[in-house]
N, C-alpha and C positions, 0 to 999 in steps of 0.2 A: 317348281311346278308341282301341285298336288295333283294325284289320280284316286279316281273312287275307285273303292274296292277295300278288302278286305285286308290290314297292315298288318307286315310279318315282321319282327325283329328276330336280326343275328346276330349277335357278338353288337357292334356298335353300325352295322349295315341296316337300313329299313328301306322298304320297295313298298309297292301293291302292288297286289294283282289288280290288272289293268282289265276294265270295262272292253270290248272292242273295237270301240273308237278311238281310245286313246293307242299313245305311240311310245314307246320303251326311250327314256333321258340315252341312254346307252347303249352299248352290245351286251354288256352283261347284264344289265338290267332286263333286258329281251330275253338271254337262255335261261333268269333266275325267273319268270312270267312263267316260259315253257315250263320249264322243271316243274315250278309247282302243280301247272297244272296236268303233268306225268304221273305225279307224285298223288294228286286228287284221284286220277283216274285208280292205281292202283287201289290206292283208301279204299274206295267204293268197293270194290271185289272183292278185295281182303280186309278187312278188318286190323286195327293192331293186335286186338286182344285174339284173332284169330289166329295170328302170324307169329304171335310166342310162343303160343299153344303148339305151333306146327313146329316149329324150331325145333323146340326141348322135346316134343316126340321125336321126332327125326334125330336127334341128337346122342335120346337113348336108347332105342331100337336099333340104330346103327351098330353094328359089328363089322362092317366089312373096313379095313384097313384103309382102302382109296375113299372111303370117306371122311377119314378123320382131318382134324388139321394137320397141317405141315408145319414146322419149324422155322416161318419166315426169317424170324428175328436171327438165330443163331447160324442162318447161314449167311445172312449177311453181315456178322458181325466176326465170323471165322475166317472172312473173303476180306473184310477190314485188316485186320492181322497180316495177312501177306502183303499187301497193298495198302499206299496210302489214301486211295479214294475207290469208292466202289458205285458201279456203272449199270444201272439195272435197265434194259431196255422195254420199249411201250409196243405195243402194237398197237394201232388204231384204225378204224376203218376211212375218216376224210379227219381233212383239218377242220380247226377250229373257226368258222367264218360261217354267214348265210348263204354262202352258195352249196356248203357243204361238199366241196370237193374230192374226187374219190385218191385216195393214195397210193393204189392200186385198181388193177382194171379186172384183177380178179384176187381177190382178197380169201386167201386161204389162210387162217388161223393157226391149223395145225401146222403145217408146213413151216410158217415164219418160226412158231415157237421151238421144233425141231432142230430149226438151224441155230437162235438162241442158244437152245439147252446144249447142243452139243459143246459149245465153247467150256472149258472151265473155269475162266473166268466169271462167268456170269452166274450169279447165289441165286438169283431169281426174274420173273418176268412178271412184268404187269399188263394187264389187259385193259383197253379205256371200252368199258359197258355202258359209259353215256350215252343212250339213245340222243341226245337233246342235242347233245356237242360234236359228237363225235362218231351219231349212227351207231354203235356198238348194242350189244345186249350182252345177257346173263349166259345166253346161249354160248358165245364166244367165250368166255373164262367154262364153261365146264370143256368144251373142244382143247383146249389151253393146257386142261389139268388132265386130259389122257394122253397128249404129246410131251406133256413136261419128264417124261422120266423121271418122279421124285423129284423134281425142285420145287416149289414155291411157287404158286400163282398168287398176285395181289391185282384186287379186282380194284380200277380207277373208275370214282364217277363222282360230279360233284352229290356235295351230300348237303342239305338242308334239314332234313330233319331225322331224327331218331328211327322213326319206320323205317329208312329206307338200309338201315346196318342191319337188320333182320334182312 
């Protein structure tokens, strides 16, 4: 089935964005419609060429220490070392489905990652920020990364394009 609209290719996957008549072949074909058009909305406000600009300022005026990166890689490769498989847990706000179901009834961030981080087991947490999938925001990994005690936050979301890693 062809949909007008505007063809996006990834990797060997192609969609459109769908007119509002039309109807999504799939589920995923349905969150990669939303997405994009998450992804449009941001464009408009920001700019990319805005949003590197902002980065690399933000990037080198920062001095304060809780801003810098964390050392995902090596702590999860130090926690490999002891162990033969390493266990990183998600939070997320609903499952992955259109009804969008909640996983909790009151969804505290900080708290879950708290109970996380205190394990030593666990080198890191990840946060799912998919608005589209999973209700999350940006909001939720910075709450993330003042409960973490120094560990490693890695922020989950499907990614589509290039802007959206800035």
């Amino acid at each position: 089935e062809i949909h007008s609209g505007r063809a996006l290719t990834v990797s060997t996957v192609e969609w459109s964005v769908a007119e509002k008549t039309a109807v999504p072949t799939s589920t995923l074909e349905g969150f990669m419609w939303d997405k994009e058009t998450e992804v449009d909305r941001f464009r408009e406000r920001v700019p990319l060429s805005n949003l590197v600009s902002q980065t690399r300022a933000a990037t080198l005026t920062s001095n304060a220490v809780d801003n810098q990166p964390r050392p995902w890689i090596q702590a999860i490769l130090s926690r490999k070392d002891k162990d033969d498989f390493v266990i990183i847990p998600e939070c997320k706000r609903s499952e992955m489905n259109r009804n969008g179901g909640s996983l909790y009834k009151r969804y505290n961030v900080k708290k879950l990652v708290s109970k996380f981080v205190s394990y030593d087991e666990v080198p890191a947490v990840s946060i799912n920020c998919d608005a589209v999938l999973f209700g999350g925001s940006l909001e939720d990994v910075r709450e993330a990364r003042d409960a973490s005690n120094g560990k490693p936050i890695l922020a989950s979301d499907l990614i589509l394009y290039p802007y959206q890693l800035y």
